[in-house]
ZAMARGU-4260 file (C-alpha; in steps of 0.2 Angstrom, whole numbers, plus 5000, padded with zeros to 4 digits):
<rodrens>
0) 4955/4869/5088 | 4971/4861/5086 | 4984/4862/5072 | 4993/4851/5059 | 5004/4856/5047
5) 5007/4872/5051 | 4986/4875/5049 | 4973/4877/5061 | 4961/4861/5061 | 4943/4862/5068
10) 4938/4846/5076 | 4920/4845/5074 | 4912/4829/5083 | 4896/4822/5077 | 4890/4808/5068
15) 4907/4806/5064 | 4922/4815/5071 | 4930/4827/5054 | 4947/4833/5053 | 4946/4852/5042
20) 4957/4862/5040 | 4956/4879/5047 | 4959/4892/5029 | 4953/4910/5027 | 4936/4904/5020
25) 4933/4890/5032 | 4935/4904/5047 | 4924/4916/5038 | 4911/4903/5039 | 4915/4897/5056
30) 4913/4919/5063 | 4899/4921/5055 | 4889/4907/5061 | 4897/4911/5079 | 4888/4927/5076
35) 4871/4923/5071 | 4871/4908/5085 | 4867/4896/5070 | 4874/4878/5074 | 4890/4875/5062
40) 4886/4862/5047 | 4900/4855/5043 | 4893/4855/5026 | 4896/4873/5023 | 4915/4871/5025
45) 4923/4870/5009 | 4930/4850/5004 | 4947/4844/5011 | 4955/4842/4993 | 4951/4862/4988
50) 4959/4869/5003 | 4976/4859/5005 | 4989/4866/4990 | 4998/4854/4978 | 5012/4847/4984
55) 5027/4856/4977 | 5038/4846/4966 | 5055/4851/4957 | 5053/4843/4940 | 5066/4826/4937
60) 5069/4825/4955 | 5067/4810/4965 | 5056/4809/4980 | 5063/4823/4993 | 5066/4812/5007
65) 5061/4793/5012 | 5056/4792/5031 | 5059/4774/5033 | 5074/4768/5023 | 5078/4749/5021
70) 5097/4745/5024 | 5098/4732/5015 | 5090/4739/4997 | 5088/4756/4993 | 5096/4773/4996
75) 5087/4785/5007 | 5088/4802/5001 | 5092/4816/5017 | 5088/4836/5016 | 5108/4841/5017
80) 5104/4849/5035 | 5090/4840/5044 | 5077/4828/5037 | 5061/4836/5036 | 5048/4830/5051
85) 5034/4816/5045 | 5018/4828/5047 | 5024/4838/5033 | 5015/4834/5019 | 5025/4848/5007
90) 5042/4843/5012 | 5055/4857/5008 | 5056/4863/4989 | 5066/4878/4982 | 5055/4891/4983
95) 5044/4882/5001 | 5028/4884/5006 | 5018/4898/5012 | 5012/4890/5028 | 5028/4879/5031
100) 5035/4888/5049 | 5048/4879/5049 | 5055/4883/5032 | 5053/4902/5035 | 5060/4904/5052
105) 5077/4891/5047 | 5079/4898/5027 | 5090/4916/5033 | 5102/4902/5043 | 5101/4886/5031
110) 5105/4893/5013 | 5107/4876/5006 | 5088/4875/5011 | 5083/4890/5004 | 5091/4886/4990
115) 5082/4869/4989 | 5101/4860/4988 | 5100/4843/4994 | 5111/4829/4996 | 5109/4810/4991
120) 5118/4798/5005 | 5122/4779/5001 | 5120/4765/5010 | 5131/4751/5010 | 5150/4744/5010
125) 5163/4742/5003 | 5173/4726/5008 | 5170/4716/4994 | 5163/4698/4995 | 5156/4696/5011
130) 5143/4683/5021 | 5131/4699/5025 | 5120/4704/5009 | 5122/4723/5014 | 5139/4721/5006
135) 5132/4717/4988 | 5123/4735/4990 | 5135/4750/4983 | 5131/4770/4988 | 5130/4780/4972
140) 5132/4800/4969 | 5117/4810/4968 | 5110/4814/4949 | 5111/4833/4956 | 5123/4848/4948
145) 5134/4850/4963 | 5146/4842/4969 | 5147/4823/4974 | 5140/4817/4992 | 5155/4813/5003
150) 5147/4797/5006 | 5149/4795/4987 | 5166/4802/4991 | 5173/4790/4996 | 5168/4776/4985
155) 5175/4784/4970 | 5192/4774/4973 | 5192/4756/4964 | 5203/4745/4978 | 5219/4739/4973
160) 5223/4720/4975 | 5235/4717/4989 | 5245/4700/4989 | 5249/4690/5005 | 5265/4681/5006
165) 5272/4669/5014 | 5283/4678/5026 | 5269/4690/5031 | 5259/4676/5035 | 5272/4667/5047
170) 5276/4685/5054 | 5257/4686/5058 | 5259/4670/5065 | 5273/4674/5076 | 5265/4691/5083
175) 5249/4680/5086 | 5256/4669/5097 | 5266/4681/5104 | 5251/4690/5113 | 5243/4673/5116
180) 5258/4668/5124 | 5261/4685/5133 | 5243/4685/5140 | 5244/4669/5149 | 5259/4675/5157
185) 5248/4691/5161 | 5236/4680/5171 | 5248/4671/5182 | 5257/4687/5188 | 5239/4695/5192
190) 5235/4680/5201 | 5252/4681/5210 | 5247/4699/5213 | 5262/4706/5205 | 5250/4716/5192
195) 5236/4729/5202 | 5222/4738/5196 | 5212/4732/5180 | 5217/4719/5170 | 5210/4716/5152
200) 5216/4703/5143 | 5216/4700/5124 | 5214/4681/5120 | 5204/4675/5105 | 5207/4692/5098
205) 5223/4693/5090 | 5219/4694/5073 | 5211/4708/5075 | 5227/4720/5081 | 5239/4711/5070
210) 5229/4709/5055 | 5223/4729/5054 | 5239/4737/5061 | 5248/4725/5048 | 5235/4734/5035
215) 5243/4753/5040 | 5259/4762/5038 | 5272/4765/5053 | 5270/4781/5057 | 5249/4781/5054
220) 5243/4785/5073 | 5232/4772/5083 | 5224/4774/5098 | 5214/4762/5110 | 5203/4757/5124
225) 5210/4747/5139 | 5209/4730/5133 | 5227/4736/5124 | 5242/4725/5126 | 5238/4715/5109
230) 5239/4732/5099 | 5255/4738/5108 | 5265/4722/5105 | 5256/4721/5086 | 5263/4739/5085
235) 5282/4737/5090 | 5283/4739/5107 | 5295/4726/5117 | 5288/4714/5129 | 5299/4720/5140
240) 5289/4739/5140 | 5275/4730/5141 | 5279/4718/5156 | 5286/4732/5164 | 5274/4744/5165
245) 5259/4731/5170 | 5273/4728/5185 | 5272/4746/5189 | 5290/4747/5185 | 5301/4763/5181
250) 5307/4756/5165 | 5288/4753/5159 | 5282/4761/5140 | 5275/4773/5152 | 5287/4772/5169
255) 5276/4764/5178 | 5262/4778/5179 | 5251/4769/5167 | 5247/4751/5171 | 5239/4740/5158
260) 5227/4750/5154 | 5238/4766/5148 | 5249/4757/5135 | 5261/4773/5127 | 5272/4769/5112
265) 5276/4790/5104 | 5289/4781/5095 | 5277/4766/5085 | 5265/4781/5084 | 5255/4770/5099
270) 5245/4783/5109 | 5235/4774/5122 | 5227/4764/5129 | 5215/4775/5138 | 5204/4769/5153
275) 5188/4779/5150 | 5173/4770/5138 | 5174/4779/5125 | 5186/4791/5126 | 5197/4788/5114
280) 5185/4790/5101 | 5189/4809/5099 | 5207/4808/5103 | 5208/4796/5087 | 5198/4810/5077
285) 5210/4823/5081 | 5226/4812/5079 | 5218/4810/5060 | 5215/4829/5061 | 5231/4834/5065
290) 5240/4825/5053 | 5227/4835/5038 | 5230/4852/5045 | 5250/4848/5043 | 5250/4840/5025
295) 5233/4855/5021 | 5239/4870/5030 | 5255/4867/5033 | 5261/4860/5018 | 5270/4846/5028
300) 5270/4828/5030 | 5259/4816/5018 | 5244/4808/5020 | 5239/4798/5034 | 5225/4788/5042
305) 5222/4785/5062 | 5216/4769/5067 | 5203/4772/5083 | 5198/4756/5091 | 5185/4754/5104
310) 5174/4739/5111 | 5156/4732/5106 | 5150/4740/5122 | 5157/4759/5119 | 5146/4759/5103
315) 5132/4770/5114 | 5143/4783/5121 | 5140/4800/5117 | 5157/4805/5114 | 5158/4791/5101
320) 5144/4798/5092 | 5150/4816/5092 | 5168/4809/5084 | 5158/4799/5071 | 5150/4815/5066
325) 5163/4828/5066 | 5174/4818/5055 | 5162/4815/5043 | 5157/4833/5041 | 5175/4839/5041
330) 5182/4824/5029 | 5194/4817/5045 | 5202/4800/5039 | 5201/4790/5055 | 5194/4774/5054
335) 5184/4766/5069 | 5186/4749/5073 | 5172/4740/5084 | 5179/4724/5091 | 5165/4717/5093
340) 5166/4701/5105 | 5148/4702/5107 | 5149/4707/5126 | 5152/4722/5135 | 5156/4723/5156
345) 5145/4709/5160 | 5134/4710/5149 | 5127/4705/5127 | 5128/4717/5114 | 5109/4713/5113
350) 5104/4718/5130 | 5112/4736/5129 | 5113/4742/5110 | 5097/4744/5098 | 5101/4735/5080
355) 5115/4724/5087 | 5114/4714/5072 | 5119/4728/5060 | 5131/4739/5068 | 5138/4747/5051
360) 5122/4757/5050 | 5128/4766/5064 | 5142/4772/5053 | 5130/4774/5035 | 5120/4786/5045
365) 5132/4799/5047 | 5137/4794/5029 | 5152/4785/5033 | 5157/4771/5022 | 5155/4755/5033
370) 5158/4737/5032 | 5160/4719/5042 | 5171/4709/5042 | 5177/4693/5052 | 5189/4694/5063
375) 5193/4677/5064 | 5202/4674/5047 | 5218/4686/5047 | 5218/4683/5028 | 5201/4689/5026
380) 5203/4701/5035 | 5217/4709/5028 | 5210/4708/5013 | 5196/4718/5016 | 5203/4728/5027
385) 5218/4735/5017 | 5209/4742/5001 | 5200/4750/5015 | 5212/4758/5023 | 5218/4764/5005
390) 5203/4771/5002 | 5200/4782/5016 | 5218/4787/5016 | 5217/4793/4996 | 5200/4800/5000
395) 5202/4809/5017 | 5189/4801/5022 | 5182/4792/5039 | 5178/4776/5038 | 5168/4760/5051
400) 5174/4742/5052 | 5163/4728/5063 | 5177/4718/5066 | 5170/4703/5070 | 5179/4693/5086
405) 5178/4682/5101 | 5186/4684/5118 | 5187/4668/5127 | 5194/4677/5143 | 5182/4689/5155
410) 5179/4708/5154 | 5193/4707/5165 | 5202/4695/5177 | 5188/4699/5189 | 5176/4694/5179
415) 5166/4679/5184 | 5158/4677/5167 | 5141/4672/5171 | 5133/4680/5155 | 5139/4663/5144
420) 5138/4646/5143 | 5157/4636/5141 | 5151/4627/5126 | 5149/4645/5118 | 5168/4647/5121
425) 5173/4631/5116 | 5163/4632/5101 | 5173/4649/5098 | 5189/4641/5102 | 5186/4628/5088
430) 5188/4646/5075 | 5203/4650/5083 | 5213/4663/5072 | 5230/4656/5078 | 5225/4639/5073
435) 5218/4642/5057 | 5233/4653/5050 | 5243/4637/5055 | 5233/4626/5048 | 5235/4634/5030
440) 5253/4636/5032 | 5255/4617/5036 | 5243/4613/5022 | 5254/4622/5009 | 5268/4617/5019
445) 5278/4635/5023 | 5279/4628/5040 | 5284/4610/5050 | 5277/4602/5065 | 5296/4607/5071
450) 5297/4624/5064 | 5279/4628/5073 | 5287/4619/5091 | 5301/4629/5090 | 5293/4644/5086
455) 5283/4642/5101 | 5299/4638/5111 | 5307/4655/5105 | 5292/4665/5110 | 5289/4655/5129
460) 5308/4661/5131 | 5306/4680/5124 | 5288/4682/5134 | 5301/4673/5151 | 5314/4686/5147
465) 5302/4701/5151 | 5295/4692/5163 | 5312/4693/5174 | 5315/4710/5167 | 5299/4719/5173
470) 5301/4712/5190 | 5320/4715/5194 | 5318/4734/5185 | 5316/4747/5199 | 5298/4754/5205
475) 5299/4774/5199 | 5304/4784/5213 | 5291/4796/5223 | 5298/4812/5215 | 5290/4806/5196
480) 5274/4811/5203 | 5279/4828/5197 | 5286/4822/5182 | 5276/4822/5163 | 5262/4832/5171
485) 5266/4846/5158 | 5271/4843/5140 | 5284/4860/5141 | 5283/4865/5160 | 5291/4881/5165
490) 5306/4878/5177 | 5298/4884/5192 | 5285/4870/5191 | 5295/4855/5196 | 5301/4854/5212
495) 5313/4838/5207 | 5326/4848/5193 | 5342/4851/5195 | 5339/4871/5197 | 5334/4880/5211
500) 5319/4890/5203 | 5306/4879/5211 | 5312/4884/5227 | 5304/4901/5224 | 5288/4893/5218
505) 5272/4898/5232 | 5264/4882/5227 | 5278/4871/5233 | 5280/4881/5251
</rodrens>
């Protein structure tokens, strides 16, 4: 006896071994011969196409749910709360099947599933023209009376055209070789000890900070992982901050507390830099939220979209996955952009993370609009990335970026990296972002041989400067320990004010 189905089945072996499925009748037949010790005849059992009921089928309505979905043609259709397990043969209907458990013990607390209300999510991006053949798929809405998907949501939007000019490019340029420069200056003071802990540095990846922080407004909240100083100095922040905080130094973005991991910026809207794998993820989703529930509930602000990045190698944490969800089902425009440099702690992408090749349908399966885009070309990448932005923004609506890239330096400054080949970062150094931005401004000739020299001699003596102020600013005095632990301490809880309450604080005696 087993079952299937949500029916008992009678195995019965023989000639050959018979699957029948276990009805009113077929029982009947099976205690009576029981009875009268007559052997079973599987003959007597009625046939397997009398006993198993129609399939029940909504009239003009597509096939309820496709296990196996291609990503690259096709839309899958997905039961708007679960999809329904492969055994089923019924699937869930409006009215459900007598024998289908699962439908009668989940109906009373799944009304959309009682009410046969299902949802249509695409597949696909967004991005316009791109080297994949996922980007020539589009998501449409569902043929259905209710609403729109939110998938389809967010599609609705035709992008706007976004011109590039001249001085935005020379800008980028300059904030470019601005972190490239900063970075190498990065290295030799970790070497000369005068930077401890982790250090993560952001060479080969420029384009990706400039170009999408270039893409948002001022005051649109972004949030990081540790590889961070690119994003803070693409963002606003002085290298002087910077310098001085990866010193340890008093008059560091965040006094010294930090380090170069932990990047602060409240005024440019820069909230971290955050150590953990991951953990950004959520803050991102609720910066997003937060700014909704002022401009929904409170009636205060405008719309805003909060820029979440994270690595290639954070992609399978758990917390990542909860973020992607959350802000789907509660329409959160937050857009989570994977740097993908192909490598994570030590390791490639392909060693650690299943269907490495098409990262976006990590995003399409919680019906996010997704798309790639390379990483390398800061006009490309703007390009894509701005109707994007726009789109989430008007929308409320999350999206995913593969931001395609290439870190020529380690994991980190300890980092021996043993995982690649040097003609695999020579060959990446040949694509170099930096380099090709100043190709196509010396090709239209918006910029010199001289003007590019003494650009580079401007930024060496800027990156210089905040070399000498981080090491002649002070190192933060032993009372800030104390000090930022509480966004709006009560005055008994700092032993370092100028009032005498936190003498009559227990936890201090």
């Amino acid at each position: 006896m087993a079952c299937r189905n949500g029916l008992p089945f009678l195995r019965v072996f023989g000639q050959h071994a018979t699957l029948y499925p276990m009805t009113r009748r077929s029982i009947g037949i099976l205690r009576r011969a029981t009875r009268r010790g007559d052997p079973l005849n599987p003959n007597q059992l009625p046939p397997l196409t009398t006993l198993l009921p129609p399939t029940p089928q909504p009239p003009n309505q597509p096939p309820i749910w496709t296990p196996f979905p291609d990503l690259n043609a096709g839309i899958p259709l997905q039961c708007a709360n679960r999809p329904r397990d492969l055994r089923d043969p019924f699937g869930p209907s409006q009215t459900g099947h007598p024998n289908d458990r699962y439908f009668r013990g989940r109906a009373s607390r799944c009304p959309e599933r009682k009410s046969g209300h299902f949802k249509q999510i695409g597949w696909g991006s967004q991005a316009g023209n791109h080297q994949s053949n996922r980007d020539e798929q589009r998501m449409t809405p569902a043929t259905t009376s209710h609403s729109e998907s939110k998938a389809a949501k967010s599609m609705t939007s035709q992008p706007k055209s976004f011109e590039i000019t001249t001085e935005m490019k020379l800008e980028w340029l300059r904030q470019m070789q601005l972190i490239r420069e900063f970075e190498n200056r990065t290295m030799q003071a970790y070497q000369q000890a005068k930077i401890g802990g982790f250090c993560h540095i952001y060479t080969g990846q420029e384009a990706c900070a400039v170009g999408t922080i270039a893409a948002v407004n001022a005051d649109d909240p972004v949030v990081t992982a540790y590889r961070d100083h690119g994003h803070a100095l693409a963002r606003g922040m002085t290298p002087e901050a910077c310098m001085a905080e990866m010193f340890g130094k008093i008059h560091g973005c965040a006094k010294g507390k930090g380090g170069s991991m932990h990047m602060f910026d409240k005024p440019n809207w820069l909230f971290g830099g955050h150590g953990i794998v991951g953990a950004q993820t959520p803050l991102g989703a609720g910066l997003a939220f937060a700014e909704k529930y002022k401009l929904e509930v409170m009636g205060e602000g405008k719309k805003k979209v909060s820029l979440t990045y994270l690595g290639d190698g954070a992609i399978d944490q758990g917390a990542f996955h909860e973020a992607l969800n959350y802000s789907s089902v509660h329409d959160i425009p937050v857009i989570f952009i994977i740097e993908n440099n192909g490598y994570s702690m030590g390791t490639s992408i392909h060693r650690h993370s299943a269907n490495a090749d098409n990262l976006i349908s990590r995003g399409q399966s919680y019906g996010i609009n997704s798309v790639e885009i390379d990483g390398l070309d800061i006009c490309d990448l703007y390009t894509e990335f701005k109707p994007f932005v726009e789109q989430c923004r008007e929308n409320s609506r999350p999206g995913f970026v593969d931001l395609k890239t290439y870190r020529y330096q380690g994991h980190s400054m300890s980092d021996p990296q043993k995982y690649r080949t040097k003609d695999e970062v020579e060959e990446y150094k040949e694509k170099d972002s930096i380099a090709r931005l100043l190709g196509q401004l010396m090709d239209s000739g918006d910029m010199t041989e001289d003007s590019w020299k003494a650009m580079q001699k401007e930024i060496k003596e800027q990156v210089r400067a905040a070399m000498k102020f981080a090491e002649e600013s002070p190192a933060p005095e032993s009372s800030e320990l104390f000090t930022d632990v509480y966004a709006n301490p009560e005055k008994n809880l700092s032993p370092t004010a100028t009032y005498t309450h936190g003498l009559n604080n227990p936890l201090l005696k």
